[in-house]
C-alpha positions in Angstrom: -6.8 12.5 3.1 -10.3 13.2 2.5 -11.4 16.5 4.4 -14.5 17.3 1.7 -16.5 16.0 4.6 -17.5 17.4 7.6 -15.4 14.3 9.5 -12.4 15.3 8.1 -10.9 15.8 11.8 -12.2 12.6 12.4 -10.7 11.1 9.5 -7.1 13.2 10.0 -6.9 12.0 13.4 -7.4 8.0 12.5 -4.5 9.0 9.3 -2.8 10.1 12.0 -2.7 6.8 14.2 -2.7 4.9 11.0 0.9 6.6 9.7 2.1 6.6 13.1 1.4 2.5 13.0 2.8 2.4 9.5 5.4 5.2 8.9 6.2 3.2 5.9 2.9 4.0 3.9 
């Protein structure tokens, strides 16, 4: 997870969907 950036909710959010997509990652 990159939060260096000023996104980085942005960014946590689409982790977010992405681990709840693919739990297996």
């Amino acid at each position: 997870s990159i939060a260096k950036r000023p996104s980085y909710m942005s960014i946590c959010r689409v982790e977010s969907k992405v681990l709840i997509s693919f739990p297996d990652a």
